[in-house]
C-alpha positions in Angstrom: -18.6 39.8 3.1 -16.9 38.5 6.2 -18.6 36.0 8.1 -18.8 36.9 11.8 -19.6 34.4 15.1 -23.2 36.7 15.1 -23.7 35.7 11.6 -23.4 32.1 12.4 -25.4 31.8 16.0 -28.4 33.4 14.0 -28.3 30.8 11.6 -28.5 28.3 14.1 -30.5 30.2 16.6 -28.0 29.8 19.3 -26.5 32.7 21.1 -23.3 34.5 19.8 -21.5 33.7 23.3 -22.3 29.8 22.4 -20.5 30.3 19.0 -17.7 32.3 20.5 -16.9 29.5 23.1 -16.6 26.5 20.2 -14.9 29.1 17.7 -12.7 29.6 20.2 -12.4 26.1 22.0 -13.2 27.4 24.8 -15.2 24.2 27.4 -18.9 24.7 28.1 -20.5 23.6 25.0 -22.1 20.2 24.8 -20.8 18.2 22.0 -23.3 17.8 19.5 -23.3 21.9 19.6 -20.2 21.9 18.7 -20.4 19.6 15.8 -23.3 21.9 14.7 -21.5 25.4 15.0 -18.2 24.1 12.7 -20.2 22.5 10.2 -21.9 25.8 9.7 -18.7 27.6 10.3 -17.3 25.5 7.6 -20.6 25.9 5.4 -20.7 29.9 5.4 -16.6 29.9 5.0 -15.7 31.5 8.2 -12.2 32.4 8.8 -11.1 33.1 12.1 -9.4 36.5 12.3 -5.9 35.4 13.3 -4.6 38.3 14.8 -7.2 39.3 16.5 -6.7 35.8 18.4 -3.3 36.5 19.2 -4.1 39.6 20.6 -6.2 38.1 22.7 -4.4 35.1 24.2 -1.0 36.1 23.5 0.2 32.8 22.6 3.6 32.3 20.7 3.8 29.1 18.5 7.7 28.0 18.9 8.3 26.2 16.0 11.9 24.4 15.4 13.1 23.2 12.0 15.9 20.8 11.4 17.6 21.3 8.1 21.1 19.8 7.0 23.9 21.6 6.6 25.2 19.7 3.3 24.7 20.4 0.1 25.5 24.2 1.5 24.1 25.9 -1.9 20.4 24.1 -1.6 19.9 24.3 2.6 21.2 27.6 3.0 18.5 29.0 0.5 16.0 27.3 2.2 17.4 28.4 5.4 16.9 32.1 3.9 13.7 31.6 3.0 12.4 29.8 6.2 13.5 33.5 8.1 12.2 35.7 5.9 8.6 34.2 5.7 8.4 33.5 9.5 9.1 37.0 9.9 5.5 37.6 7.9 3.3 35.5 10.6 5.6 37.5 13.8 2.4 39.1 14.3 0.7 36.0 14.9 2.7 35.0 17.6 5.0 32.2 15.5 8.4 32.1 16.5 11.1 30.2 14.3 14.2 28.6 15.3 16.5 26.8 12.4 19.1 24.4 13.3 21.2 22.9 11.2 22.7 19.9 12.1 25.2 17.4 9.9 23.7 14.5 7.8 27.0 13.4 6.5 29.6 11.8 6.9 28.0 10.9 10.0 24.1 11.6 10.8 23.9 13.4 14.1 19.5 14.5 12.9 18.5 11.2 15.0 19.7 12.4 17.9 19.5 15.6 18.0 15.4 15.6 17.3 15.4 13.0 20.3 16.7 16.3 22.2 14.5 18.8 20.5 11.6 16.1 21.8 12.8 15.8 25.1 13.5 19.5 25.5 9.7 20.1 25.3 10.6 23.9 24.4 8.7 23.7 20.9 4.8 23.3 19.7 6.0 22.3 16.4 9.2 20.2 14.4 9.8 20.9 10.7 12.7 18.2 9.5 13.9 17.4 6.4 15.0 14.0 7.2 18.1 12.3 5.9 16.6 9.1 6.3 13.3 8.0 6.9 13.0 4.6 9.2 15.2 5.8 12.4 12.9 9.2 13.0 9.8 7.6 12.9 9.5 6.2 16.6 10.8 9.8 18.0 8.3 11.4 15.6 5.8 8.9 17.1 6.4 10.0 20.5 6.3 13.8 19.3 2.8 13.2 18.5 1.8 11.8 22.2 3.5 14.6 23.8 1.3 16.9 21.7 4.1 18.4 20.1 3.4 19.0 15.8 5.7 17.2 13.7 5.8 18.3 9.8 8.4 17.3 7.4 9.9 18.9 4.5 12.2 18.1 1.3 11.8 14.9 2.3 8.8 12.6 4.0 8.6 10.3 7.0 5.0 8.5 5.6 5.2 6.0 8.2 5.1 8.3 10.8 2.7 9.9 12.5 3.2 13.9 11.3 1.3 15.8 10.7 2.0 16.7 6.6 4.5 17.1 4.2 6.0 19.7 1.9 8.2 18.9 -0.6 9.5 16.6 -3.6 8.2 13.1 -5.1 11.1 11.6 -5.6 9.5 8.5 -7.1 8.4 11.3 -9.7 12.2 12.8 -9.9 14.0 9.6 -11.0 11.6 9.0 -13.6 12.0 12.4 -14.9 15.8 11.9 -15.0 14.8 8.9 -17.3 12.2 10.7 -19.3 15.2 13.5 -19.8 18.2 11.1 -21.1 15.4 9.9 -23.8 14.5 12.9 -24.7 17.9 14.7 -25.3 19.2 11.2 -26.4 17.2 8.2 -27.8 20.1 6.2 -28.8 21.4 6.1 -25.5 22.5 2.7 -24.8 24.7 2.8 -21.8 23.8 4.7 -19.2 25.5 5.3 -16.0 23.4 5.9 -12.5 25.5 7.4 -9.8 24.1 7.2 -6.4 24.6 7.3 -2.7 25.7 3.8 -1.0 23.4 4.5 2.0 20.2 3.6 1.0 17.5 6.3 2.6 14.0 6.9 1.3 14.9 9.4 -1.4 17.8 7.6 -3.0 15.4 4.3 -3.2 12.3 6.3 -4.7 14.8 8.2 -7.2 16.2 4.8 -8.5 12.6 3.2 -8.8 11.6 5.8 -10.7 14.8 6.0 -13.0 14.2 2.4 -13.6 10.8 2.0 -14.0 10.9 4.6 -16.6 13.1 2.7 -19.0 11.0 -0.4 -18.1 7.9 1.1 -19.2 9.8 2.5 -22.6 10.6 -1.0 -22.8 13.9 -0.4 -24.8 17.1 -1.4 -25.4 20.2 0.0 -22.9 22.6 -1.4 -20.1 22.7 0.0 -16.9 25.3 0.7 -14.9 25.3 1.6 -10.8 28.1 4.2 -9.5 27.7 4.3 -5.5 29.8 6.4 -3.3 29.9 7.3 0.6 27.9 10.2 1.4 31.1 12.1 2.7 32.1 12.3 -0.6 29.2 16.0 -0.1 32.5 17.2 2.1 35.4 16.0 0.5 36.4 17.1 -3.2 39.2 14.7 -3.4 37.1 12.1 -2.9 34.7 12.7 -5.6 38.2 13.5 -8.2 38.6 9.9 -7.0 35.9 7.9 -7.4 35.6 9.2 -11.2 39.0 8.2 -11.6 38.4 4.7 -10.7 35.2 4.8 -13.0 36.9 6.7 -15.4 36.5 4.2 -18.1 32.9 3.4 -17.3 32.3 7.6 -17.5 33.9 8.1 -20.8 32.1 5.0 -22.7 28.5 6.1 -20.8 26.1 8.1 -23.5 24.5 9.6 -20.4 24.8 9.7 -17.1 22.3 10.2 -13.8 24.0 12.0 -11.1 21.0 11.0 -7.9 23.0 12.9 -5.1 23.8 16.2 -4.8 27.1 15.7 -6.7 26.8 17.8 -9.9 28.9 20.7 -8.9 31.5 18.5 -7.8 31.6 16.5 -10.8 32.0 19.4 -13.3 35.9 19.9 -12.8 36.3 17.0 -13.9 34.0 16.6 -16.9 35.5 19.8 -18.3 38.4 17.2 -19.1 36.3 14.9 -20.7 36.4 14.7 -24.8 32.9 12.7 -25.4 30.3 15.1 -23.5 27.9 12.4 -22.7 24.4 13.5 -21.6 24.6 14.6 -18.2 21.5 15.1 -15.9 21.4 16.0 -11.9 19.5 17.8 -9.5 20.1 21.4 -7.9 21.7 24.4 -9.1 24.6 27.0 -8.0 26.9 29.1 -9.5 29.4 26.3 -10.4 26.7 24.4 -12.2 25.1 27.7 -13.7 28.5 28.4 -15.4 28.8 24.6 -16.4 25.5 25.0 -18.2 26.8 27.9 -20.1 30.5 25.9 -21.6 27.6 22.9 -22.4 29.0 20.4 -19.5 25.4 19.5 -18.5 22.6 18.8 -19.8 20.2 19.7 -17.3 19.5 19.7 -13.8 15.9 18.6 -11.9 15.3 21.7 -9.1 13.0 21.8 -6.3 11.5 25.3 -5.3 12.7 26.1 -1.8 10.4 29.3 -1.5 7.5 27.3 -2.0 9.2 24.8 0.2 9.5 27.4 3.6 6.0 28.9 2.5 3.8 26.1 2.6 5.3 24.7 5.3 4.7 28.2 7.1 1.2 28.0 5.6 0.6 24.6 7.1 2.1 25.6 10.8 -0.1 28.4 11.0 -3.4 26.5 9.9 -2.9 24.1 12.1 -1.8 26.1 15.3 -4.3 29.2 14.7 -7.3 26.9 12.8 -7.9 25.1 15.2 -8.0 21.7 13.1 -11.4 22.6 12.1 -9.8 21.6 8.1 -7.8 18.6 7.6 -4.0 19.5 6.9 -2.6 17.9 3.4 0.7 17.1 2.3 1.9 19.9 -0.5 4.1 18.3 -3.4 6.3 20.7 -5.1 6.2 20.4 -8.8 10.1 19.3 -10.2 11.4 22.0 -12.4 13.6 21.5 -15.5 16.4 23.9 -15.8 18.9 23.5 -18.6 21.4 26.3 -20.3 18.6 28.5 -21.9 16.8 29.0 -18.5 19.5 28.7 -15.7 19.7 32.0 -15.0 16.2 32.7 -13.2 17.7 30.2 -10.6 20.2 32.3 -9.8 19.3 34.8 -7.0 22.2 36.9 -8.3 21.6 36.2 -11.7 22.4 39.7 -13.0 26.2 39.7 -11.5 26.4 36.7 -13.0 25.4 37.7 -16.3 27.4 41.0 -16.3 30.4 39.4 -14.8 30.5 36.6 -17.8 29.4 39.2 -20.5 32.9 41.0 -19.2 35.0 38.2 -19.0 
């Protein structure tokens, strides 16, 4: 049964206009009624019918998110998804607007939130931040001007947003370690390849990595790879930074790719003799067909549906909930894919299929 403002002001013995006014935040009320009407709100589990509100004030919720534009394969599908479940919360008035804006080789997010800020044409700001420490005073100053600041793919914990939706990446490193174990125990040289630029995901990825073969305690060396982050544009320059390391590569038992490098890196392993353990993160059709010639091992995947839908999820609660509930972070679990299950990552999977079953 549906619990209704009447349902709530009998309870209390208050009138159903009182309870209409604090349900609705409307002024009036003194403030120890108000205290009284949510608890009780929150006791009984009312829900406030949502579009009935934004029937009745009309209020759109202009909502901007900021998403990089490289590695193309993972943003655009988060892109994708972002559209399609804004277009399920229409009714209620919420109104998305993507951007996309380049990360690499230079980052142009910093300034380009400071004019999304400034512009004052949005209640809300999803980014997926490249890096973490220069967005936090503009998120900061978000928050003062009453404009709601989320993040996604990747946090900003020193900040003042509101929550966050996406990976651990702490937790993704040391499932990279857990992996090379596991598909090779006598692994004893190792090769971690990783962005120069050291933002909050490629720290927590390498802590992780580490601090996994720590805590196995056992014997293996330990080599870093670091490249510029242009190398996400430029082919040639990935072709050459395995050539310089070529010898390194080719004596490595397994290697952690950190960046979103695999698909780049599998031309050139296809040339390889020793097939070392190979394990990176994402998945496309270049690395779906890698998988099936045995070039990798497996990759580590995030979930961008559940990405754009709890972050929608979270909007909405806090723009049409009024704050009555706390808003959490959301950590989306890391997902294994290897040869056997590539294919459900696919989203056209069955062209895929047919086209290599013809070939």
């Amino acid at each position: 049964m549906r619990v209704t403002a009447k349902m709530i002001a009998d309870e209390l013995g208050l009138s159903p206009a009182t309870v209409d006014r604090v349900l609705n935040n409307r002024k009036g009320v003194s403030e120890k009624t108000i205290q009284k009407v949510k608890s009780k709100a929150h006791e009984l589990g009312y829900q406030r019918n949502r579009a009935a509100k934004f029937l009745a004030t009309q209020k759109v919720i202009n909502i901007a998110f900021i998403l990089p534009v490289f590695p193309n394969y993972f943003w655009d599908d988060l892109d994708f998804e972002i559209k399609e479940g804004a277009m399920l919360y229409s009714e209620f008035g919420l109104k998305v607007d993507v951007h996309r804006v380049h990360t690499v080789p230079e980052n142009q997010q910093v300034e380009y939130l400071q004019e999304i800020v400034d512009s004052k044409e949005y209640q809300g700001i999803v980014i997926a931040a490249h890096d973490t420490k220069p967005l936090e005073k503009i998120i900061d100053q978000a928050t003062k001007e009453e404009i709601a600041v989320f993040t996604i793919n990747t946090d900003v914990p020193n900040s003042q947003r509101i929550a966050y939706v996406g990976s651990d990446y702490y937790d993704a490193g040391f499932l990279a370690g857990e992996l090379i174990y596991l598909f090779s125990r006598s692994a004893q040289h190792i090769v971690f390849i990783r962005e120069k630029e050291n933002t909050f995901q490629m720290q927590n990825k390498e802590n992780g990595f580490t601090d996994y073969f720590k805590k196995l305690n056992v014997n293996y060396q330990l080599q870093k790879i670091k490249y510029d982050t242009s190398a996400y544009i430029e082919e040639e320059q990935v072709e050459k930074l395995l050539k310089d390391h070529k010898e390194l590569l080719l004596a490595a038992d397994a290697i952690y790719v950190a960046g979103g490098l695999l698909d780049k890196f599998i031309p050139n392993i296809e040339k390889w003799e020793k097939k070392p353990v190979i394990i990176g993160h994402d998945i496309n059709e270049t690395i779906y067909h890698a998988f099936q010639k045995d070039l990798i091992t497996a990759s580590i995947c995030q979930d961008p549906v559940a990405q754009a839908n709890f972050s929608l999820k979270k909007i909405m609660n806090y723009f049409l909930d009024d704050n009555i509930n706390d808003i959490s972070s959301y950590i989306v679990k890391p997902e294994i894919v290897t040869k056997a299950n590539a294919k459900y990552y696919i989203n056209n999977e069955n062209n895929l299929i047919n086209k290599q079953e013809n070939d």
